[in-house]
N, C-alpha and C positions, 0 to 999 in steps of 0.2 A: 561563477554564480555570485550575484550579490547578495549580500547577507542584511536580510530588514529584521526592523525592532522583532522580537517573538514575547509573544504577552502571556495570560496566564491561560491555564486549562482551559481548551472546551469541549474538548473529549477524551473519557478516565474508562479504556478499559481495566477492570480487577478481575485479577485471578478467574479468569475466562476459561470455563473448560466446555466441551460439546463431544458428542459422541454420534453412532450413527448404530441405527440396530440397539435392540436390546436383549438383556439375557447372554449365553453363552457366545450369541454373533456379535455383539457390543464391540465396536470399536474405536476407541476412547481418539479422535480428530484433532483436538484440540487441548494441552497440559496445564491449567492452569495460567494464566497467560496475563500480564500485567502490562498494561501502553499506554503512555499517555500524549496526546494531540494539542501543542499550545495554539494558542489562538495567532494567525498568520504564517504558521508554519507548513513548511512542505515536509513531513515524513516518509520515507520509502521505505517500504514491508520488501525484500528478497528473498529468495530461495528455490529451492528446484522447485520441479512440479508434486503436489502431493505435498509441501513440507506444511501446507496450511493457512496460507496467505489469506487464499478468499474464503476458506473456511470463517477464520477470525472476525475479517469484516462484515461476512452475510450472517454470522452469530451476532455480532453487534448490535445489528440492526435489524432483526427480526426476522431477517431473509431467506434463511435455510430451508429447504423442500426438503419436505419428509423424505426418511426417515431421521433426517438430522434433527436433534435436538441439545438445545443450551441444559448442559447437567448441573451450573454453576458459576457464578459469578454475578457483576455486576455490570452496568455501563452508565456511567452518567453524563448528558449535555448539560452541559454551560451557558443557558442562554445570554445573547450580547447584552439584553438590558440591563441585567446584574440579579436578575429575580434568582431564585432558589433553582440548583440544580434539579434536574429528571431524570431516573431513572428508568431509559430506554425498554428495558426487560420487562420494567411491571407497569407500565401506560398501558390503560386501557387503547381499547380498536381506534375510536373518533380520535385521539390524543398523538395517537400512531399516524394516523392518517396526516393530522395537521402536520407532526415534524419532519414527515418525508417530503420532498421536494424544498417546501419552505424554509427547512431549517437545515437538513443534514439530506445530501442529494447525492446520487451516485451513476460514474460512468460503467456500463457494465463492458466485457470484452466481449469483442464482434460486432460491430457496428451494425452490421448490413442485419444479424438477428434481435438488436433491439428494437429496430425503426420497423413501424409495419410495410408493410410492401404496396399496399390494396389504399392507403393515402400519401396524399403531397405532406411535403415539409411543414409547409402552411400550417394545415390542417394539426400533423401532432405537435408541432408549437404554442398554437392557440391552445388546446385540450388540455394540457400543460397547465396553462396560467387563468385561464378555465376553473377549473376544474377546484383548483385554489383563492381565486381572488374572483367568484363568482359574480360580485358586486360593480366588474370591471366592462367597459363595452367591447362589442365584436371591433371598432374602428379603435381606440385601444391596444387592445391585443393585438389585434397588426401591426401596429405600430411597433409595440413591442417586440413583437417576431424578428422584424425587419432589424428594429436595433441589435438585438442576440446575430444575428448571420451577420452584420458590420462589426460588430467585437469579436469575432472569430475568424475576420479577412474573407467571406464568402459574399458573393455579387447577392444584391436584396433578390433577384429577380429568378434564383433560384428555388424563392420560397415555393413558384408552382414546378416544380419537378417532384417526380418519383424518385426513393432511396436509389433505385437501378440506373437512376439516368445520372449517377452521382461517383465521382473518383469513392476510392475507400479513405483517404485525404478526408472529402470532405461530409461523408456520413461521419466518421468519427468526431469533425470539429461542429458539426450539428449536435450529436451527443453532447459534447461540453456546454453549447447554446444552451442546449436542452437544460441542462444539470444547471445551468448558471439563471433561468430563467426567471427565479425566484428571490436570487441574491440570499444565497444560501450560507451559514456561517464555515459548514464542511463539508468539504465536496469529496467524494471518494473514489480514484481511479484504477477499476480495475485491468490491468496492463492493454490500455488504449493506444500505446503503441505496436501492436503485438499484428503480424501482417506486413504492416506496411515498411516502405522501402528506408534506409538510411536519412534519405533527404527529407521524408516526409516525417518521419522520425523527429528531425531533430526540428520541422516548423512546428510540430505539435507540442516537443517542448518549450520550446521558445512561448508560444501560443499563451501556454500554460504560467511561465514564468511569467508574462506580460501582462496577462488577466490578474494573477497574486497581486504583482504592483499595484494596478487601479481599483480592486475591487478590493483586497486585502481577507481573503477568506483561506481558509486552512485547507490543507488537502494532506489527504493519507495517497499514495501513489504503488499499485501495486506489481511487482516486473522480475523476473527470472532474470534480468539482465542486471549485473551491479553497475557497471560500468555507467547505465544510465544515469543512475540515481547520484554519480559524484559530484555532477554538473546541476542537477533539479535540486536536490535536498538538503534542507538545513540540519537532516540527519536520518539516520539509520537503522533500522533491526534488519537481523538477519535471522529467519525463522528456520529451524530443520525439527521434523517429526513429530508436528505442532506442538512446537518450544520457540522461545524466544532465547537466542544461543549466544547473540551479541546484539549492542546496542550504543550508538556514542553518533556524534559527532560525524557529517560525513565526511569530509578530508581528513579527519582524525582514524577514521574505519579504514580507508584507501590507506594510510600512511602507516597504520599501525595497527595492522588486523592482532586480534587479541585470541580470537576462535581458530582453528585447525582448519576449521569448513569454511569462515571468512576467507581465508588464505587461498584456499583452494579455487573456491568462486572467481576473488581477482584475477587468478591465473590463467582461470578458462578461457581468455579472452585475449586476442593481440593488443599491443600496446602500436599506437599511430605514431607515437614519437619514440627517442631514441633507440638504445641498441636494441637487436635484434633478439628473442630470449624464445627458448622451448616454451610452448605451450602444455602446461602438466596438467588439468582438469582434475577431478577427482577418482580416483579409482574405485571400483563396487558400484552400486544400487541403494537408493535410499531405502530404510526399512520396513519390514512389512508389518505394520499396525497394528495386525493381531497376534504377532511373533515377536513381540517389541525383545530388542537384546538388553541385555542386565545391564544397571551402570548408565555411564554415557552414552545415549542408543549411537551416536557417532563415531564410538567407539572399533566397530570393526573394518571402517574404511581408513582409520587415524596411523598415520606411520609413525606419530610418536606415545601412541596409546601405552599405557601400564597398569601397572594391577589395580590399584584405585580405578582404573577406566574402567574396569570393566565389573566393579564388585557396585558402588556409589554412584547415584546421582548427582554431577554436581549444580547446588544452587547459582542462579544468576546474580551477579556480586558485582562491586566494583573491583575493577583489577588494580592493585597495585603495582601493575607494569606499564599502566598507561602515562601516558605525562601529565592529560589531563582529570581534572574532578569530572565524574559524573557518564567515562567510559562503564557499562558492564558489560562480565564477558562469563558465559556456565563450563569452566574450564579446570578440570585439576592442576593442569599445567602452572596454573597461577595459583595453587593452593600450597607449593610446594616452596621449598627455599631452596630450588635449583635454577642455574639461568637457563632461558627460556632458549630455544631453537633460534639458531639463524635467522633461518627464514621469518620468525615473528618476531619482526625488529622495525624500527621506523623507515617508510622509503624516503625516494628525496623528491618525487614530481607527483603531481595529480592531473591524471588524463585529461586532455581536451578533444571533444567530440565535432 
């Protein structure tokens, strides 16, 4: 991956917490949760399923279906002109309406369930831009359409087909059309690779990488697969038990996982190039959110756990194990003045997909 200029803030989530249910069924989703999005950056959010990934972002952005609700925090855009940040959380309706598509636009997962089925492409591309730039003509907007489906490699003349009459390939690179139609400053993907095969996998990253270049817009990118994210991202969180548990650098994170559960995650995975190595995965079940366990809740899957893990929370810090400024990692292991495990040490390659 090549690494472009990354500029300042333009999406600040703070101390981000969301729950689900209230009263004695409250189930606290989301801990407090700090990220921040520079401007032309690709981000990737991983984690198992449940660790809180799309929680995060659909709190972000006002998108959670009851009975979820944001219990705290803040989130504020950046807009490109320079005017005064907005906080997401307290815009009124109309204010909300303008920054969705326009400003901050998102791929959801499942292609084939966000496109309606009962119109052409055409039709929810236009509605799109529509619906936003009212003041724009129907001859326009086609236009426009046509140009969206040629920046995502799809033939114009698809615009009159049905989602059905379409690979999953190419409903999901209509999604990004979709999401891209407004020239939006943050695009947000939730694991829009998810389905589909290797190859098509790796045209949609590519896709993706090629659109950042020319259009230069941020993306949060969201995926249960790491391995993905070493080749897309200019960097990494890695969520477990909606916590933010590591954070750095992504060949930095690949080279020198700092987390227990980082560690774990790379290993779930075969390696394409050299030697041949067991695959160890993690052992256990992520935890159950209204049973949370003391301490580190990662705690009782960790084979180097100790009494601090299990009595203390630890905060999210920079590790002084890392080589670089501005790695953090929620680890006792780094709070200690003992050397760290083998295993969390630097490697020497970074996958190619």
């Amino acid at each position: 991956m090549t690494q472009q200029h990354i500029g300042e803030p333009v999406l600040e989530i703070r101390n981000l917490s969301v729950s689900y249910g209230m009263g004695d069924s409250e189930v606290k989703a989301l801990d407090d949760v700090t990220l921040t999005l520079r401007r032309g950056e690709v981000l990737g959010l991983a984690g198992e399923s449940g660790s809180g990934k799309s929680t995060l972002v659909y709190g972000a952005t006002r998108l959670l279906s009851p009975p979820g609700v944001v219990t705290s925090g803040s989130v504020l855009y950046h807009p490109a002109d320079g005017s005064a940040a907005v906080d997401i959380l307290r815009v009124d309706d109309r204010e909300l309406r303008r920054l969705r598509w326009s400003e901050i636009a998102m791929v959801f997962q499942g292609s084939m369930n966000s496109l309606s089925p009962v119109f052409k492409v055409e039709r929810q591309l236009i509605d799109v831009i529509a619906k936003h730039q009212p003041h724009t003509t129907r001859r326009q907007r086609v236009v426009r359409a046509r140009e969206l489906l040629t920046m995502v490699g799809i033939p114009q003349d698809r615009l009159s087909a049905y989602p059905h009459q379409l690979s999953g390939g190419m409903r999901q690179r209509i999604m990004i059309a979709m999401a891209m139609a407004l020239q939006p400053d943050v695009v947000i993907m939730d694991e829009p690779t998810t389905a589909l095969d290797v190859v098509m996998q790796r045209q949609i990253l590519q896709e993706i990488l090629r659109l950042r270049s020319e259009v230069n817009f941020s993306v949060i990118f969201i995926t249960h697969d790491v391995s993905l994210l070493i080749e897309l991202a200019d960097r990494i969180a890695i969520m477990y038990a909606g916590r933010i548990v590591e954070e750095g650098a992504s060949h930095e994170v690949y080279r020198n996982p700092q987390h227990p559960y980082t560690y774990g995650l790379l290993n779930s995975f075969p390696s394409l190039h050299g030697e041949r190595k067991a695959v160890v995965g993690i052992p256990g079940s992520p935890p159950d959110l209204q049973r949370m366990p003391s301490g580190c809740p990662f705690n009782p899957r960790c084979r180097w756990a100790f009494e601090d893990c299990t009595e203390v929370m630890p905060p999210l810090e920079v590790s002084g194990q890392a080589p670089r400024e501005g790695h953090l990692v929620a680890c006792h292991l780094h709070r200690t003045s003992g050397a760290l495990p083998v295993e969390l040490t630097p490697r020497r390659e970074v996958p190619t997909r």
